[in-house]
N, C-alpha and C positions, 0 to 999 in steps of 0.2 A: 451736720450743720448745727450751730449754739445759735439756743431760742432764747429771748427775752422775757422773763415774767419779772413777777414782781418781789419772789422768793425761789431759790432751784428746788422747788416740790415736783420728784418725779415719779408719773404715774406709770406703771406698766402696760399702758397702750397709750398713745397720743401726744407722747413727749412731758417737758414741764409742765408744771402747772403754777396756780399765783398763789401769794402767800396771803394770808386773812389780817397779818398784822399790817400791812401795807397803805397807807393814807389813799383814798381813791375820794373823784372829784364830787360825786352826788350820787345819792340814794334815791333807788324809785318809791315815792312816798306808796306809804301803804305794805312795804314788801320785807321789807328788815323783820326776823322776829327773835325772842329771846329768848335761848340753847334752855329745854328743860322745863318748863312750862307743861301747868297740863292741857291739853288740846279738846275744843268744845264742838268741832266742826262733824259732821257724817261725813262719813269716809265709805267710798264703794273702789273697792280695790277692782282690777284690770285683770283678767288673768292673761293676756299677752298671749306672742303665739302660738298655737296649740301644739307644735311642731319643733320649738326650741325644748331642747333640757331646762331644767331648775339650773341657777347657777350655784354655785358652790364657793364663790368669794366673798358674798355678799345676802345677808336675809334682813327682810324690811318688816316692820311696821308700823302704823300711823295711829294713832289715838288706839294703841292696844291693841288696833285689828293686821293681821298679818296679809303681806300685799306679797304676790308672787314677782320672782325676780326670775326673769330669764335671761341664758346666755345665748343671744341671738348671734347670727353670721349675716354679716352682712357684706355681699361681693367678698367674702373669703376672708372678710377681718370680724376678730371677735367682740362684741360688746355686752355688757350686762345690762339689762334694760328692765324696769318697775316702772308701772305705772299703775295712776287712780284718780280717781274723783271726787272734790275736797264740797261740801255745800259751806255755807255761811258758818265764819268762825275761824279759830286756828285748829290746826295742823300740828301736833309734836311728832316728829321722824325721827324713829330709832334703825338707826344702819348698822350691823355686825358684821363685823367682816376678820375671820378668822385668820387670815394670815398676816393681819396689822402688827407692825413691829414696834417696840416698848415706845422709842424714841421717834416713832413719825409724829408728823400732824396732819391731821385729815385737816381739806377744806374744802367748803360748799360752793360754786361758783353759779353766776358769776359772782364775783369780788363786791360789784357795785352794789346789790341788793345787800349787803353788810348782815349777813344770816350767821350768828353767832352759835358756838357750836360748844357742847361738854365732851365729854371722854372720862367714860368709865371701861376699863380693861382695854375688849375688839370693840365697842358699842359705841358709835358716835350719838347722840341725840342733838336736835333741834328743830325749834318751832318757827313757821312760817303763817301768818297771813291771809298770805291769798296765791291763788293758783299760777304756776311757772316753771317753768322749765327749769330743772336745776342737774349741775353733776356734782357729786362726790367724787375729789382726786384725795389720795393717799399712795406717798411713797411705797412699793414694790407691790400694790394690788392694783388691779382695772377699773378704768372711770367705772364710776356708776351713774346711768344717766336716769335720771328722775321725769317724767311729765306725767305734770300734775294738771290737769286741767280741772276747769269748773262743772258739778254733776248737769249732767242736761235736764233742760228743760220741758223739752218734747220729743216725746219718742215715738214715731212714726208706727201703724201698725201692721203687722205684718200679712193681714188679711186687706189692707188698703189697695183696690188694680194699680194707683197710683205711684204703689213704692216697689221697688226692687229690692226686695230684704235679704240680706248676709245672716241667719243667722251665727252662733257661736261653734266653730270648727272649720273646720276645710272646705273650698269651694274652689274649682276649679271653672272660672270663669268667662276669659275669655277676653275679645274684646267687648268692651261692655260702652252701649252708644245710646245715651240717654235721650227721649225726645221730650218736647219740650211741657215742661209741669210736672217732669217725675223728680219723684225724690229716692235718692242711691243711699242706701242704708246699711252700713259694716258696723254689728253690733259687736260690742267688748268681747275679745275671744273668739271673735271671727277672722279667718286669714285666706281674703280674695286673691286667689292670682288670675292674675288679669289687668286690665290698665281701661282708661276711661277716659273716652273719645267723644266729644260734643260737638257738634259741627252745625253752625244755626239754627240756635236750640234757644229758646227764653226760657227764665221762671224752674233751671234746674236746679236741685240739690244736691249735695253731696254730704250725706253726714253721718254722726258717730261714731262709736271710739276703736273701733277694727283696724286690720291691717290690712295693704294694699300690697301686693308681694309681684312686681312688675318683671320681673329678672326674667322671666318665660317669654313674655307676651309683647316686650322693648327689646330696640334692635338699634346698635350703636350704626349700623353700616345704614340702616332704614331712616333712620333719627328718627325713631318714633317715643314718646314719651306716657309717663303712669299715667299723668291728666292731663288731656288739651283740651281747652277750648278755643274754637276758631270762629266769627262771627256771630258770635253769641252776646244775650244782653240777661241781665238780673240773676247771674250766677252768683251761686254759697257753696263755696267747699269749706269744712270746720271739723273739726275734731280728729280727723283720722290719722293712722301712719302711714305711710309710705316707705316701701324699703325695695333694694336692688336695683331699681331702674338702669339700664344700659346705656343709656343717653339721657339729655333734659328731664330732673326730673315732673318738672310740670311746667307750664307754657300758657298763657293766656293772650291770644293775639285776635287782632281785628274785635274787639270786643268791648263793652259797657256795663257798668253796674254791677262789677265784680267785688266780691267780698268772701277773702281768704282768712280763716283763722284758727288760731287752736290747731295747726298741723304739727306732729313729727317727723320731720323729713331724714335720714338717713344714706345719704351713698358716698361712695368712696373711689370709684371709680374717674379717671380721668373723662371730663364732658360730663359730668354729673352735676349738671347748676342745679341752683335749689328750687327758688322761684323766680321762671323767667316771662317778660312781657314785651310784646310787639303791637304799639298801636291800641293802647288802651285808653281810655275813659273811665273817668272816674271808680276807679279802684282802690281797694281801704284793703290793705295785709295787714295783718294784726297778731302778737301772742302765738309766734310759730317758734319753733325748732330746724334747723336749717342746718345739716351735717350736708358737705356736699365736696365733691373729688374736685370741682371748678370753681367758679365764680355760685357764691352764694345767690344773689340778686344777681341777674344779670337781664339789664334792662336796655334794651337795644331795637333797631329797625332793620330787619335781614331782606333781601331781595325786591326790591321795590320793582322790581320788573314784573314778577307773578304777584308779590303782597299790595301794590300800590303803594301809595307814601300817607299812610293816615295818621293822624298826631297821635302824642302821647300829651293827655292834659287831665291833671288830678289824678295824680298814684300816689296813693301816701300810704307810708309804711310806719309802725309804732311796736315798740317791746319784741325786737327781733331776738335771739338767742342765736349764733352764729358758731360753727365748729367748722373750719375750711380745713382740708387735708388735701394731700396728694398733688395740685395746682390751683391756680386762678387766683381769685380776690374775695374776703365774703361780699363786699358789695361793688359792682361795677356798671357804672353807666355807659354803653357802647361797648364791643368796638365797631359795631356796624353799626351807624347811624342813619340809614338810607330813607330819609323821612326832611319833611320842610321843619318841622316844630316837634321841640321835646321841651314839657313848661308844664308847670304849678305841679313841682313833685319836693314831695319830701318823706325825710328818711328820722325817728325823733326814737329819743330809747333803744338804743342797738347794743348788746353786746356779744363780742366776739372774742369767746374763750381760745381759739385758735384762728391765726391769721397766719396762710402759706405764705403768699405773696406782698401785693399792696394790700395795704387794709382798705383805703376807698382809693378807687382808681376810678377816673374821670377822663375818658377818650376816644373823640370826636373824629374818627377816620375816614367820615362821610360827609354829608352835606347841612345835616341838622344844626338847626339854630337851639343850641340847649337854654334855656332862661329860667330865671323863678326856682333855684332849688335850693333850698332848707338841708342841712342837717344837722343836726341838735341834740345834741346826747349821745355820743359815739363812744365806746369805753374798748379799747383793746387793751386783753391781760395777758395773750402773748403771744409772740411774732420771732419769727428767725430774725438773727442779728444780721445787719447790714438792708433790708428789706423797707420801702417805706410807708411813711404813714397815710400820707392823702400825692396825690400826683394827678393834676388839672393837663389836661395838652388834647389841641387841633394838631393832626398829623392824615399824611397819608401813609398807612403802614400793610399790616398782612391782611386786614381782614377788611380793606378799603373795596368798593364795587371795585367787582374784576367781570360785568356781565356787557360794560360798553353802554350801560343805560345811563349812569351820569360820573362824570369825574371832577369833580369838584368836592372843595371843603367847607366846614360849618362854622360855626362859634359858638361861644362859649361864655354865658355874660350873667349878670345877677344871680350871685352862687355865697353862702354865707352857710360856714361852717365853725358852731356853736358847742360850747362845752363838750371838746374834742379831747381825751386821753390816748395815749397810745406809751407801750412800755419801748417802743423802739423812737431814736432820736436821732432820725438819718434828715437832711433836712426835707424841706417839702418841693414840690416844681412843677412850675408852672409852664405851658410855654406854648405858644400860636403858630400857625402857619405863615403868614402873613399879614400887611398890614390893614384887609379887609376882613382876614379870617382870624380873631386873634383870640384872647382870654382878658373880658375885661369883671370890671365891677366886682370882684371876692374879697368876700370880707369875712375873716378869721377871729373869732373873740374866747377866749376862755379857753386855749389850746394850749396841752401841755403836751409835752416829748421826754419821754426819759428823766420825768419828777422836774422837769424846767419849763415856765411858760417859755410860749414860741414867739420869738421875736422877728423884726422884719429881715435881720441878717441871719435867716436860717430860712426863708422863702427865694428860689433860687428861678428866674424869672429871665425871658428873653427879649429881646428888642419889641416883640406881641401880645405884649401884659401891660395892663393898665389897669389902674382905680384898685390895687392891692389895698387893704387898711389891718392893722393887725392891732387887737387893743384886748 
């Protein structure tokens, strides 16, 4: 299948990649830095999992100090992974990578952080900012995927009854079911297998810089996922990684006062969504990393016969990092929407180095009245050709209630998508059930397709669309 970027830079795992000389629409202030600079910030390198080899394509490091790179497997695909902890200041990143040939060009992505890069010999250098997720693609070597998060601020101790401390090596875990007040703690170079199950729990934690190694203890046949939370209120999960999950890999339903951030999420597996929600309140995702075999977001209402039908009201999501493979969308609202109300959500800072499918697909195959959603800053740098960019639609389709508890459809109304890029320029579409169930009110501003604003004759709209504006 021919993928879309913005130059044919190809990596030896994960397809093209974008080119750096490329015009892209905005830069996240703050994040741009200048290739070669000397770097003032402390630097606490990651030693990652205890259990991958050193890789061998790639050796890092950050203001003179050397940051371990491992060549992890994840679900049977290979990746090279470094990470570390940046405090106050810049960051200069020297990447060597021995098999770089005379004529590539390495580039940092995403594209839109405009992170300028030298080259001296295999040695890429550049300086960054502030803390984010970043990969290095170069023609015939392996992404190299960077998370940089910010050093912590508190670190839990390990004599506290109150915490469940991981520390740095091997832990075979389990399932792991926090009650309420404790704090889950996977310190840097710690690798839990096991998965993390909260079920009417207030005031948990979930923190620090370890790995979450779910591939034991998730079960695709079971749908069981790394982290659930099910009626639960004042939850923080932050800093960790997540890898293998066999199903969703995290899930936050019936729930309030959640605050996701600083995660690396990694799966590859078909049903591997990134971060998924049912029936939440107010919830702030923030500053993740989101590799997922599905639907990266996947924000939906499943079974309202055993879940009830409770809203979705205030999920906002900012500074995603998105790497979709194998299927789905990175971001997707429904396709089960088995709920009266889905409202005040938004999506701001996204981008999406790889997009399988649609990039944001929006579809109402249930009953939910969607309303009130934002997204603002959506940047995809690359997509298989023929695949689209955004696609709105009320339908009944495959994944519509088949339980007999309601049959009926939703709508879909005050939706406004804001400095929207995409390298694919298939057009967009809209389109309602009927004349009670339709798509009204979207409004499209600052949307480009394949280096062309999008005009009203590339919005493709059925007799159930109303109050389109494209400006």
């Amino acid at each position: 299948m021919t993928t879309v970027a913005f130059a044919l830079v190809t990596a030896a795992t994960g397809g093209p990649a974008a080119s750096p000389a490329a015009a892209v629409s905005s830069v996240a202030p703050g994040s741009a830095g200048t290739a070669g600079t000397a770097g003032t910030a402390a630097i606490q390198p990651n030693p990652g999992n205890p259990t991958s080899p050193s890789a061998t394509a790639h050796a890092v490091s950050v203001n003179g100090t050397a940051v371990p790179v491992k060549a992890e497997s994840v679900s049977g695909t290979a990746h090279d992974v470094a990470m570390f902890a940046k405090g106050t200041g810049t960051a200069t990143v020297s990447v060597s990578m021995p098999g770089l040939a005379a004529s590539a060009t390495p580039v940092v992505t995403p594209l839109t952080l405009a992170i300028a890069t030298t080259r001296t010999g295999s040695t890429v250098t550049f300086t960054i900012r502030d803390a984010h997720p970043l990969v290095v693609e170069a023609p015939g070597v392996r992404a190299l995927f960077l998370f940089v998060t910010p050093t912590e601020t508190t670190v839990p101790s390990a004599s506290d009854p109150s915490v469940l401390y991981f520390g740095p090596g091997e832990h075979d875990a389990g399932v792991i079911r926090p009650t309420s007040g404790q704090t889950v703690y996977l310190a840097p170079g710690a690798l839990v297998r096991g998965r993390i199950d909260g079920d009417g729990v207030t005031g948990v934690q979930v923190l620090g810089r370890g790995i979450l190694d779910a591939g034991t203890d998730t079960s695709r046949s079971a749908k069981t996922m790394a982290i659930r939370f099910h009626d639960s209120s004042d939850v923080t999960v932050s800093g960790i990684a997540v890898r293998n999950a066999q199903w969703w890999q995290t899930l936050y339903i019936r729930s309030s006062g959640i605050h996701v951030s600083w995660l690396n999420l990694m799966g590859t597996l078909i049903n591997n969504d990134g971060i998924d929600t049912d029936g939440v309140q107010d919830m702030t995702v923030e500053h993740n990393f989101v590799m997922s075999g599905d639907d990266g977001f996947g924000w939906h209402a499943l079974d309202a016969a055993t879940n009830g039908e409770p809203e979705t009201r205030g999920l906002h999501a900012d500074d995603t990092t998105f790497w979709n493979v194998t299927g789905g969308n990175p971001v997707r609202f429904g396709s089960s929407m088995e709920t009266s109300l889905f409202t005040d959500v938004s999506i701001t800072r996204s981008y999406v180095l790889r997009a399988k499918e649609v990039a944001l697909k929006f579809d109402v195959q249930d009953w939910a009245t969607a309303s009130d959603v934002t997204v603002d800053g959506f940047h995809v740098e690359s997509q298989p050709v023929g695949k689209q960019a955004v696609v709105l639609q009320v339908l009944k389709g495959q994944y519509s209630n088949d339980t007999g508890y309601r049959d009926e459809r939703g709508r879909i109304t005050g939706i406004t998508i804001r400095d929207f890029t995409d390298v694919a320029s298939d057009a967009v579409v809209l389109s309602g059930w009927d004349a009670t169930h339709g798509v009204s009110d979207v409004s499209f501003e600052d949307v480009v397709l394949g280096g062309t604003p999008l005009t009203s004759a590339q919005v493709r709209t059925n007799q159930f669309v109303s109050g389109v504006t494209v400006s």
